[in-house]
Jmol script that loads the backbone (N, CA, C; Angstrom):
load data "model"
ATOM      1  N   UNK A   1      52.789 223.427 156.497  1.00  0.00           N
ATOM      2  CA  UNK A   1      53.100 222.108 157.015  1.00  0.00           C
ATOM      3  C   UNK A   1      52.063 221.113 156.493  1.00  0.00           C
ATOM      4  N   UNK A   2      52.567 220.031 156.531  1.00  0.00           N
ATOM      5  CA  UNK A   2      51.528 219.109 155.407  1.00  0.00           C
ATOM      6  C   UNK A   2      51.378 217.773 156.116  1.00  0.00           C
ATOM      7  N   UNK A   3      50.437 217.585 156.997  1.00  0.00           N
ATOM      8  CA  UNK A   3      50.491 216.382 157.931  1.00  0.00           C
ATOM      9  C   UNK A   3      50.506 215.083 157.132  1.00  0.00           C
ATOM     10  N   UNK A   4      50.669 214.138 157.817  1.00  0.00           N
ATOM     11  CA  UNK A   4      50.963 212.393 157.179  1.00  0.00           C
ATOM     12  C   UNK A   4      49.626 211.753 157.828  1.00  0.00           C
ATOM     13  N   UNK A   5      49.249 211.356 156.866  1.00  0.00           N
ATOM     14  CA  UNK A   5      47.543 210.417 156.628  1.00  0.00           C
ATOM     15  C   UNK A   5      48.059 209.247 157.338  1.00  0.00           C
ATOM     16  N   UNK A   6      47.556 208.291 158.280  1.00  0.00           N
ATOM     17  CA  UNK A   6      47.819 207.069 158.091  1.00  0.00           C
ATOM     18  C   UNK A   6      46.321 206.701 158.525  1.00  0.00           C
ATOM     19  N   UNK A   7      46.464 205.602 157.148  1.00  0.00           N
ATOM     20  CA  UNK A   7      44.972 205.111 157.056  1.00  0.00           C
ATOM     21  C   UNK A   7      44.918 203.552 158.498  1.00  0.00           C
ATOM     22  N   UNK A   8      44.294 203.597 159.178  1.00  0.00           N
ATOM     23  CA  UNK A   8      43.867 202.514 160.101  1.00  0.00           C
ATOM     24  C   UNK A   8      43.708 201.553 159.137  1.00  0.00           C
ATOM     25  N   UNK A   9      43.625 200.001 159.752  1.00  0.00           N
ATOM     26  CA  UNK A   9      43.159 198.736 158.964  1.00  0.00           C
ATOM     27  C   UNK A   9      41.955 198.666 158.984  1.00  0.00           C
ATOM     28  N   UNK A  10      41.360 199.407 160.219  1.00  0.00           N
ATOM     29  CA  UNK A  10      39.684 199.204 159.909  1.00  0.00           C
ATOM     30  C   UNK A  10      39.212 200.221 158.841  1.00  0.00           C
ATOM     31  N   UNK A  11      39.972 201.012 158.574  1.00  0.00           N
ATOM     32  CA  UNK A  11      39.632 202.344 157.482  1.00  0.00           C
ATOM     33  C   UNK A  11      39.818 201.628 155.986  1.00  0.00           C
ATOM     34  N   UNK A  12      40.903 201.036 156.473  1.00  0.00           N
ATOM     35  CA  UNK A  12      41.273 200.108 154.414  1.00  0.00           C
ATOM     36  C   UNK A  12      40.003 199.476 154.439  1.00  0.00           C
ATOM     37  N   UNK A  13      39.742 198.168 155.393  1.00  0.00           N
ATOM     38  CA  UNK A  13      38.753 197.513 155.274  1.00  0.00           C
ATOM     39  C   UNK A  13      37.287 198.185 154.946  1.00  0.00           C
ATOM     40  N   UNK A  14      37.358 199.222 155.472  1.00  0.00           N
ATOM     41  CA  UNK A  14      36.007 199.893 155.270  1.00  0.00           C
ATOM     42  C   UNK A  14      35.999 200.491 153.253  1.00  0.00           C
ATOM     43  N   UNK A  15      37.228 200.806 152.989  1.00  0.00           N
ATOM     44  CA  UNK A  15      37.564 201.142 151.572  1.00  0.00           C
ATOM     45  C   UNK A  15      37.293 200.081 150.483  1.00  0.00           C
ATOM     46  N   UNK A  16      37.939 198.779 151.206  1.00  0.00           N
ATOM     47  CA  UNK A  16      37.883 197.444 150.199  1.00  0.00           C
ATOM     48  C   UNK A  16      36.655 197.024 150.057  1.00  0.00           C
ATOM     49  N   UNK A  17      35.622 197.222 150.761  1.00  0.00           N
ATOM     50  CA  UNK A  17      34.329 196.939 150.838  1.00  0.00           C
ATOM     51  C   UNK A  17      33.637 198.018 149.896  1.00  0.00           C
ATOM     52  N   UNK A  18      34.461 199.128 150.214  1.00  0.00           N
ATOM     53  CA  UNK A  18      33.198 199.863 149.215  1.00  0.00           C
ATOM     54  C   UNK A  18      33.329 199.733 148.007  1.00  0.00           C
ATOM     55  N   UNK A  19      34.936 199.246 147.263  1.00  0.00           N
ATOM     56  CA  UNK A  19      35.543 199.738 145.969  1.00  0.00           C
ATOM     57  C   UNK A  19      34.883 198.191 145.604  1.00  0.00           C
ATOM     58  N   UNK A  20      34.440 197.307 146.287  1.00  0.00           N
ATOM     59  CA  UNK A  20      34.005 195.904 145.710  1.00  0.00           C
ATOM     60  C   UNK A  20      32.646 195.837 145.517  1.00  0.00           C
ATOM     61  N   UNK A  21      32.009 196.946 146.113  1.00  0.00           N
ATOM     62  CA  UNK A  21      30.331 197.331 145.977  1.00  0.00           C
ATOM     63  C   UNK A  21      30.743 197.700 144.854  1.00  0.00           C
ATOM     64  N   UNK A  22      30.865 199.398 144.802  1.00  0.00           N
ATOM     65  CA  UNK A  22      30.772 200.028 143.611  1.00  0.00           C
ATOM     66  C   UNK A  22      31.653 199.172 142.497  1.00  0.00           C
ATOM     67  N   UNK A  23      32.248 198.881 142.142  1.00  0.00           N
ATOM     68  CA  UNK A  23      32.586 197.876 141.054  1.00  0.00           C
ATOM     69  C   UNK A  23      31.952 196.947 140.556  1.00  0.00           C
ATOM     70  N   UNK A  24      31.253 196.423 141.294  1.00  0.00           N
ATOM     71  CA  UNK A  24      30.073 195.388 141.009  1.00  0.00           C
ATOM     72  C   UNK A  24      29.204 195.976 140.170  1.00  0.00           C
ATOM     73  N   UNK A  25      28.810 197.204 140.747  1.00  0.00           N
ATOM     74  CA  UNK A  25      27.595 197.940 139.813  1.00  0.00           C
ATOM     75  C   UNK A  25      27.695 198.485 138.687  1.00  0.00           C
ATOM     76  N   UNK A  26      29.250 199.155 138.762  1.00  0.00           N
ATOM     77  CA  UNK A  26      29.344 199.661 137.212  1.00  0.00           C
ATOM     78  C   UNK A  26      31.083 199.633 137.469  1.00  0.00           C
ATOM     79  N   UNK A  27      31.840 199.243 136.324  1.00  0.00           N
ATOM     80  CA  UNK A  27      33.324 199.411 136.015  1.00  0.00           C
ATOM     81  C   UNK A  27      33.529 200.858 135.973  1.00  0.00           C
ATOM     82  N   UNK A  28      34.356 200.618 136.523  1.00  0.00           N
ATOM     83  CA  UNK A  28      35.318 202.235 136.838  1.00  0.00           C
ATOM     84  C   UNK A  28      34.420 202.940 138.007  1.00  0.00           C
ATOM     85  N   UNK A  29      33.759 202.502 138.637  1.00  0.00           N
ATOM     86  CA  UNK A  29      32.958 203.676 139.915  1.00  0.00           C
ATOM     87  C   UNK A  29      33.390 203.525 141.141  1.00  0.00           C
ATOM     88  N   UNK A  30      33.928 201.926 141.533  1.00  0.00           N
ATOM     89  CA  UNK A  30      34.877 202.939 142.655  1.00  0.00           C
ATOM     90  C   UNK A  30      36.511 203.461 142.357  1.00  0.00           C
ATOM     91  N   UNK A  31      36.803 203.565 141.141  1.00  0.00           N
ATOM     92  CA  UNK A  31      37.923 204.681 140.586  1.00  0.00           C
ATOM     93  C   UNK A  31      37.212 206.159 140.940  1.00  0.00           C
ATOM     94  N   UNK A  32      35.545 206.273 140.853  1.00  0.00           N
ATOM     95  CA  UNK A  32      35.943 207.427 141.249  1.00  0.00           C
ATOM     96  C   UNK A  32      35.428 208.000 142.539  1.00  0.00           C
ATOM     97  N   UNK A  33      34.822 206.694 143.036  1.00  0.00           N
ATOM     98  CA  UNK A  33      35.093 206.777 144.870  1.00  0.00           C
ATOM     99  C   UNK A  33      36.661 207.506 145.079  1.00  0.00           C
ATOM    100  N   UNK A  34      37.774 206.628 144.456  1.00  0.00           N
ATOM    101  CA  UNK A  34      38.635 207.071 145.513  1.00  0.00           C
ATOM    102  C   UNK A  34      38.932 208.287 144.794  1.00  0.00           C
ATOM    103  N   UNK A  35      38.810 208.505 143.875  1.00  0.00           N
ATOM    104  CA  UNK A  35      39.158 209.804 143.474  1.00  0.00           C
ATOM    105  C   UNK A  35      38.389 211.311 144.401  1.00  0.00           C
ATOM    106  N   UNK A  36      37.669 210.969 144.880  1.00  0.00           N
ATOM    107  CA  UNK A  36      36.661 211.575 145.203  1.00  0.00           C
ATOM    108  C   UNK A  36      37.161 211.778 146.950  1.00  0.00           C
ATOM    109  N   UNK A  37      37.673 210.335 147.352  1.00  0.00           N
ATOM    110  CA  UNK A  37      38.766 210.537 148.475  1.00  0.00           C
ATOM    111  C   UNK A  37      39.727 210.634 148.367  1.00  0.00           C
ATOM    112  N   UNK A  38      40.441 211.165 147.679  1.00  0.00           N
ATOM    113  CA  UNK A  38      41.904 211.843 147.428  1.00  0.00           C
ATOM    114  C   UNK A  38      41.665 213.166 147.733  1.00  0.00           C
ATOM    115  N   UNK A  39      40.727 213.396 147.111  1.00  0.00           N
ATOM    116  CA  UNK A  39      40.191 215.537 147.413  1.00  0.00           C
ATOM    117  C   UNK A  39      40.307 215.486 148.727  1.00  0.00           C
ATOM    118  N   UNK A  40      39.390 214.932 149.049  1.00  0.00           N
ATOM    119  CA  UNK A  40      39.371 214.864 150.528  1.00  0.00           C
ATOM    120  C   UNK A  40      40.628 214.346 151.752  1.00  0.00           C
ATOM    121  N   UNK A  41      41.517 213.728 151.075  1.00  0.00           N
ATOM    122  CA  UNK A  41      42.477 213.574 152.139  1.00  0.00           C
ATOM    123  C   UNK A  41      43.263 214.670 151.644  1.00  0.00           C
ATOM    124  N   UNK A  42      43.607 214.962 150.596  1.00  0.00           N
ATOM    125  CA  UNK A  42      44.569 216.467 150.187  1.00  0.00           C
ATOM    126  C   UNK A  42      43.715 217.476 150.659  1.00  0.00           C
ATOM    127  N   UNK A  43      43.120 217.712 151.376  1.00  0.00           N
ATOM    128  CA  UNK A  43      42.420 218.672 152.173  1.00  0.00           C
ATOM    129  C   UNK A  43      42.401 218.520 153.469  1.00  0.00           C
ATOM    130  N   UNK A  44      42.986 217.229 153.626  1.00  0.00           N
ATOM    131  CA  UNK A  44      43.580 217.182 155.402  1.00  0.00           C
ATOM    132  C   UNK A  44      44.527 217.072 155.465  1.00  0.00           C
ATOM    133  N   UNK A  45      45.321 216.824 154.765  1.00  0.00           N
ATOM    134  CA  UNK A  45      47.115 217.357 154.627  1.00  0.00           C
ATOM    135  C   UNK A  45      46.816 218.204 154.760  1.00  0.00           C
ATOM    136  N   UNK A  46      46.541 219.321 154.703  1.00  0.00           N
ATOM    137  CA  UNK A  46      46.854 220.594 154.423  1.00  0.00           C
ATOM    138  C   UNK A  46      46.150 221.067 155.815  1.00  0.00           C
ATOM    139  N   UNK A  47      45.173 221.145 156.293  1.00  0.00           N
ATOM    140  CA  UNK A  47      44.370 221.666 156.957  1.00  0.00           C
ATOM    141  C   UNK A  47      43.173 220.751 157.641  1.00  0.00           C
ATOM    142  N   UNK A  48      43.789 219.547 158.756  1.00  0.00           N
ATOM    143  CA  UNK A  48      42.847 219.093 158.952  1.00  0.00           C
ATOM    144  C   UNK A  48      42.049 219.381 160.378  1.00  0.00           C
ATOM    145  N   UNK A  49      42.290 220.589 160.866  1.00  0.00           N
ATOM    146  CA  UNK A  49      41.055 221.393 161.768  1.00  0.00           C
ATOM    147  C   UNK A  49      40.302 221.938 160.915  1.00  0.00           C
ATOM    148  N   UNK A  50      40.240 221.739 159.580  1.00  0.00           N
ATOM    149  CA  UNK A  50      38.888 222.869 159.028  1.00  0.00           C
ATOM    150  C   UNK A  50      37.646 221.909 159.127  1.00  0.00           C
ATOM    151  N   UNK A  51      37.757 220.596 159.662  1.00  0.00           N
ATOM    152  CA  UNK A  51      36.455 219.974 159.715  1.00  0.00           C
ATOM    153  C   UNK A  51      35.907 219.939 160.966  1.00  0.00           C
ATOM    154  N   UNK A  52      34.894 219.615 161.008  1.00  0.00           N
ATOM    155  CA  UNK A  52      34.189 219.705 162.400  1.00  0.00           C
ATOM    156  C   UNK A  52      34.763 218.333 163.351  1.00  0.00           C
ATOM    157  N   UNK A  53      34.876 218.776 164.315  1.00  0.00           N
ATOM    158  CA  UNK A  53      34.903 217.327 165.925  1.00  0.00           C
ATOM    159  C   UNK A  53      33.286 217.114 165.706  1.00  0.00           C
ATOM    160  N   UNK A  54      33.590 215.388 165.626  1.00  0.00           N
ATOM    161  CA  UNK A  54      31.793 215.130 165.995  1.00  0.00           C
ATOM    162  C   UNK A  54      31.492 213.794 167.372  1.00  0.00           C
ATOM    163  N   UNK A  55      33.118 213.738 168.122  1.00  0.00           N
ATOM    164  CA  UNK A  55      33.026 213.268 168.928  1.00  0.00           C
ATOM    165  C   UNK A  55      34.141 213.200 169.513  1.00  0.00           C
ATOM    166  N   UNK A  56      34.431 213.362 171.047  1.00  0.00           N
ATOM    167  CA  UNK A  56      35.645 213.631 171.574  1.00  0.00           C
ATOM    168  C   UNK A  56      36.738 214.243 170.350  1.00  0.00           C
ATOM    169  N   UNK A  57      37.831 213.677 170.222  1.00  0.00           N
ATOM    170  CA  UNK A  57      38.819 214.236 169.081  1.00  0.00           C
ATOM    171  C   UNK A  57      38.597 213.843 167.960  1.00  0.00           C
ATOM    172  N   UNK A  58      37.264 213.167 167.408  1.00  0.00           N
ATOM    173  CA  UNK A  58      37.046 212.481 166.205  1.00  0.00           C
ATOM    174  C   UNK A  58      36.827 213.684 165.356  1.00  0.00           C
ATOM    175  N   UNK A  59      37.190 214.064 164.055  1.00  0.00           N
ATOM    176  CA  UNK A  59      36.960 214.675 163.391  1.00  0.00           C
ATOM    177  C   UNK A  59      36.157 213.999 162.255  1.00  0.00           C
ATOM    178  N   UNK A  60      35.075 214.877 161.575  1.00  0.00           N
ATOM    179  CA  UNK A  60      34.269 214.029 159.921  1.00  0.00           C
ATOM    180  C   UNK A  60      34.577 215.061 158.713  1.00  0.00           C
ATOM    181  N   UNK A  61      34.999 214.429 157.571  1.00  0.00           N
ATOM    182  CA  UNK A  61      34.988 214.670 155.790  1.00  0.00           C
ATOM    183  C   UNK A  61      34.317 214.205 155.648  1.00  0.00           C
ATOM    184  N   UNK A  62      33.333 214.881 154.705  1.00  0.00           N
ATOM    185  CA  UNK A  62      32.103 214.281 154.171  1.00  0.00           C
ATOM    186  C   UNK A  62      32.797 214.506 152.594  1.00  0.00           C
ATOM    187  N   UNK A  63      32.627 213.153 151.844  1.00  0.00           N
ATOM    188  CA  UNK A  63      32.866 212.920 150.560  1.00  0.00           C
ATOM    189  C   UNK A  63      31.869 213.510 149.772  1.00  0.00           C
ATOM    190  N   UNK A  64      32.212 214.192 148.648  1.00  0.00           N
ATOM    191  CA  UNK A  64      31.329 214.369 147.832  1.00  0.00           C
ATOM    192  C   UNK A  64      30.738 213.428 146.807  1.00  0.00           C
ATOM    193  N   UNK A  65      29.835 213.410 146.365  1.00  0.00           N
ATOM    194  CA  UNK A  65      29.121 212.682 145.614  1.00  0.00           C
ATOM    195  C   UNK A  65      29.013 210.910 145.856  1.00  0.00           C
ATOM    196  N   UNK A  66      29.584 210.725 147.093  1.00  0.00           N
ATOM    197  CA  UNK A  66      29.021 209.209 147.598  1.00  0.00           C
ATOM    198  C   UNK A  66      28.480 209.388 149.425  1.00  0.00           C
ATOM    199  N   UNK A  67      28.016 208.533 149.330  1.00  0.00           N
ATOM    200  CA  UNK A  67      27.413 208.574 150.650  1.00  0.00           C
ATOM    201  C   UNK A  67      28.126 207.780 151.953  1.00  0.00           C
ATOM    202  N   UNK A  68      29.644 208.909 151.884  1.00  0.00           N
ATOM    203  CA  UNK A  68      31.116 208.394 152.943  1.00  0.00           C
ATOM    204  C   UNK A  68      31.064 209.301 153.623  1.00  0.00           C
ATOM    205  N   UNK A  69      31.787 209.066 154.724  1.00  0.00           N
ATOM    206  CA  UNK A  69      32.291 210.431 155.514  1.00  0.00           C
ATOM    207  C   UNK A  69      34.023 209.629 155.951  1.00  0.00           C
ATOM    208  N   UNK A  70      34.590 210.190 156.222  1.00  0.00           N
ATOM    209  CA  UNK A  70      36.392 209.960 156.509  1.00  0.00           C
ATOM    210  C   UNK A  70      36.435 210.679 158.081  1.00  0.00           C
ATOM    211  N   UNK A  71      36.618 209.406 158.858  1.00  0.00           N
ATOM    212  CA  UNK A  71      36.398 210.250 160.665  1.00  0.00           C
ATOM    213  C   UNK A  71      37.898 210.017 160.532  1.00  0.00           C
ATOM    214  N   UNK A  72      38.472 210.631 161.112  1.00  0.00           N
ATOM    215  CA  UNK A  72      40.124 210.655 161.719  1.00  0.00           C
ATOM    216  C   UNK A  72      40.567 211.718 163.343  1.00  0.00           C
ATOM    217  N   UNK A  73      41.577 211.427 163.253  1.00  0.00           N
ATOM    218  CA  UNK A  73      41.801 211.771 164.929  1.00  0.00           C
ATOM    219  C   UNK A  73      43.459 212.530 164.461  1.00  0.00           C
ATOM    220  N   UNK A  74      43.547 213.614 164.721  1.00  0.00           N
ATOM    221  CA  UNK A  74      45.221 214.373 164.915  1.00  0.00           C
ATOM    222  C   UNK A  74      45.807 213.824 166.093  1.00  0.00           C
ATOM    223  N   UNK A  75      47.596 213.294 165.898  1.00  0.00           N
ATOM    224  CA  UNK A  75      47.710 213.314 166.599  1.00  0.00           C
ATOM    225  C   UNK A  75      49.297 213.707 166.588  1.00  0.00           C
ATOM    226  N   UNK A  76      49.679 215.346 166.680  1.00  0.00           N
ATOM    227  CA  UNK A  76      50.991 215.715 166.663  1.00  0.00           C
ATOM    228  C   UNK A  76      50.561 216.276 164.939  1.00  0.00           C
ATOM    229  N   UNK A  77      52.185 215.777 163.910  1.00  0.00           N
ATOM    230  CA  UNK A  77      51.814 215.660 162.753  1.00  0.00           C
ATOM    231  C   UNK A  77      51.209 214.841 162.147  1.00  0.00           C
ATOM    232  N   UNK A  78      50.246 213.846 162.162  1.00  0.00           N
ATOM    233  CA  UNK A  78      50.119 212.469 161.723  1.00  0.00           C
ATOM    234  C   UNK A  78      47.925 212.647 161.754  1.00  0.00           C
ATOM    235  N   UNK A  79      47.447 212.622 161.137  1.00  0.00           N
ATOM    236  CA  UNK A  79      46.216 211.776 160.961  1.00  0.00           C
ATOM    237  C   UNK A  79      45.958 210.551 160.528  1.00  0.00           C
ATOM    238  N   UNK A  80      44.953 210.022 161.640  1.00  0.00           N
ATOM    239  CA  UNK A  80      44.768 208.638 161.559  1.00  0.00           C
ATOM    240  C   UNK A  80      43.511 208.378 161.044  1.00  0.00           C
ATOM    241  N   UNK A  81      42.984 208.312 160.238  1.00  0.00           N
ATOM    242  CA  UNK A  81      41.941 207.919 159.612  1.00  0.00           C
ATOM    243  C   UNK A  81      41.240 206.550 160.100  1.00  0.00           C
ATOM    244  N   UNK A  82      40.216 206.389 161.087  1.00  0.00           N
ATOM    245  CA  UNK A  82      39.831 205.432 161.424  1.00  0.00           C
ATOM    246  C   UNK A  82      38.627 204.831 160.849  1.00  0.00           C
ATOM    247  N   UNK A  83      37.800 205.564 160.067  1.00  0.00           N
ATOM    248  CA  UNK A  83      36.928 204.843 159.297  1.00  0.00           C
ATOM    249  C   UNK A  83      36.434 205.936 157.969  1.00  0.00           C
ATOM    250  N   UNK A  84      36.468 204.827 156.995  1.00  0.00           N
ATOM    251  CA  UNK A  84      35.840 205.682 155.700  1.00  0.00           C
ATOM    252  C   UNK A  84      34.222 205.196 155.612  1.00  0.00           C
ATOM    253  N   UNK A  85      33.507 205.927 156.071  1.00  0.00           N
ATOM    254  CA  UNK A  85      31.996 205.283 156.587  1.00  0.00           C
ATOM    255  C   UNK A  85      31.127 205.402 155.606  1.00  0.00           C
ATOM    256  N   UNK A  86      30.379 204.674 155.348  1.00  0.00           N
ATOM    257  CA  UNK A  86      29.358 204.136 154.351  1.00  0.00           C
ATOM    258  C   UNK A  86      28.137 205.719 155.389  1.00  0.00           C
ATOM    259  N   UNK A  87      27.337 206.412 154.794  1.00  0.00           N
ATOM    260  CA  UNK A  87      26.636 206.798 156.161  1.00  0.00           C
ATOM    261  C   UNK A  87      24.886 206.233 155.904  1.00  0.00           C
ATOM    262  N   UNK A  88      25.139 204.773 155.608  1.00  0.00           N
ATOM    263  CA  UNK A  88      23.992 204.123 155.619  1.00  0.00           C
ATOM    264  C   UNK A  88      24.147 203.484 156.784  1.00  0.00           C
ATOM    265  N   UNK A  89      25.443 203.095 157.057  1.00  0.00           N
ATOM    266  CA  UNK A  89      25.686 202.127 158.332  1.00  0.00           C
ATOM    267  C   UNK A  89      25.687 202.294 159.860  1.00  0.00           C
ATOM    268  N   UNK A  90      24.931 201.822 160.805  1.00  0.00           N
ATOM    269  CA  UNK A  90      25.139 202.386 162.461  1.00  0.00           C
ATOM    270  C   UNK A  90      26.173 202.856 162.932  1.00  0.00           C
ATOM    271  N   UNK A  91      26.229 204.467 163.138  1.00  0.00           N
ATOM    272  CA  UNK A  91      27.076 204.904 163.774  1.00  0.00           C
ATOM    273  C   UNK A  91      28.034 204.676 164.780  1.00  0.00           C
ATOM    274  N   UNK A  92      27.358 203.510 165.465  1.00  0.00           N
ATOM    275  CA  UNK A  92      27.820 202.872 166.654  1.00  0.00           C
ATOM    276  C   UNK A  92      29.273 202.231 165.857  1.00  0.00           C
ATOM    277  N   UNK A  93      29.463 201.761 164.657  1.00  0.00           N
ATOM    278  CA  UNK A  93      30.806 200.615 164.873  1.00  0.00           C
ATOM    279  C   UNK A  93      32.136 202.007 164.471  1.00  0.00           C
ATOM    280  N   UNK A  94      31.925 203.226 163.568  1.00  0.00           N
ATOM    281  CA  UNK A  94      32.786 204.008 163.772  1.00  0.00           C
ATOM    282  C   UNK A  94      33.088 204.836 165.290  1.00  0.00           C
ATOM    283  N   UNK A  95      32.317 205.147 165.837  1.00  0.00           N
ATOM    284  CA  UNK A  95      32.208 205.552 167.160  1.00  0.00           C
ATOM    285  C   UNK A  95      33.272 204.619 168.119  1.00  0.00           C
ATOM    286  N   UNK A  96      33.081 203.372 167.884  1.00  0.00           N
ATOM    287  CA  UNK A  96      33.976 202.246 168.707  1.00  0.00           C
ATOM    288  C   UNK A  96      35.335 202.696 168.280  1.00  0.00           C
ATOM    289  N   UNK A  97      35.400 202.861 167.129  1.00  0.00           N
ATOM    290  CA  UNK A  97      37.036 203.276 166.914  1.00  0.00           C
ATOM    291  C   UNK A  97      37.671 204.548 167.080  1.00  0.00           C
ATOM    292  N   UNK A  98      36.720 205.768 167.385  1.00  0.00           N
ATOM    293  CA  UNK A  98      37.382 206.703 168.142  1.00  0.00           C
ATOM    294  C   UNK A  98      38.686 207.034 168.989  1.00  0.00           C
ATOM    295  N   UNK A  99      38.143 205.582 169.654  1.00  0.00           N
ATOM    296  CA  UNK A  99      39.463 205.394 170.723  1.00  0.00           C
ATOM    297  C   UNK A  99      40.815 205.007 170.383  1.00  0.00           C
ATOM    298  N   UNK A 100      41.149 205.230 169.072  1.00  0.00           N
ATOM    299  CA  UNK A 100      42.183 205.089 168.726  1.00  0.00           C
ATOM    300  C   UNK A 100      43.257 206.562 168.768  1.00  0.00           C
ATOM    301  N   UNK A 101      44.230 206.497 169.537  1.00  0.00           N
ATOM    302  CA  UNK A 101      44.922 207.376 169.616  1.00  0.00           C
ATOM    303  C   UNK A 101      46.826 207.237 169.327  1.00  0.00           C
TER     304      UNK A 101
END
end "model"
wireframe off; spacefill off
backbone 0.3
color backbone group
């Protein structure tokens, strides 16, 4: 069974921000941000209890080779991806969106 991603608006927003950093710094690097989150969401289609709960039903993906994590919440078939987190930034504003169910 292959669950359905739906990315939150605070999750895009958190994306558009990063792909406008990394672009700034060098062409083509956040091409491979998202590439880098594609692995990672085709790994929660498939199986997204293999990551750890790191708060009530919040689950974390930690991206490889950038400094993201992807919190999302199951709910039925459907993940909701509520923030693609920078993990330079206070934990506190992904935490607020937990409560999305």
């Amino acid at each position: 069974m292959s669950f359905e991603i739906i990315i939150t608006s605070f999750a895009e927003h958190d994306l558009l921000d990063a792909l406008e950093y990394y672009n700034s710094k060098k062409t083509g690097l956040g091409d491979e941000l998202v590439d880098e989150l594609d692995k990672v969401f085709k790994m929660i289609e498939v199986n997204p209890e293999q990551f750890p709960v790191v708060l009530d039903k919040t689950r974390k993906a930690v991206i490889k080779r950038f400094p993201f994590n992807v919190y999302y919440i199951i709910v039925g078939p459907k993940v909701f991806v509520t923030a693609i987190f920078n993990t330079w930034r206070k934990p506190r504003i992904w935490k607020e969106r937990s409560g999305i169910h």
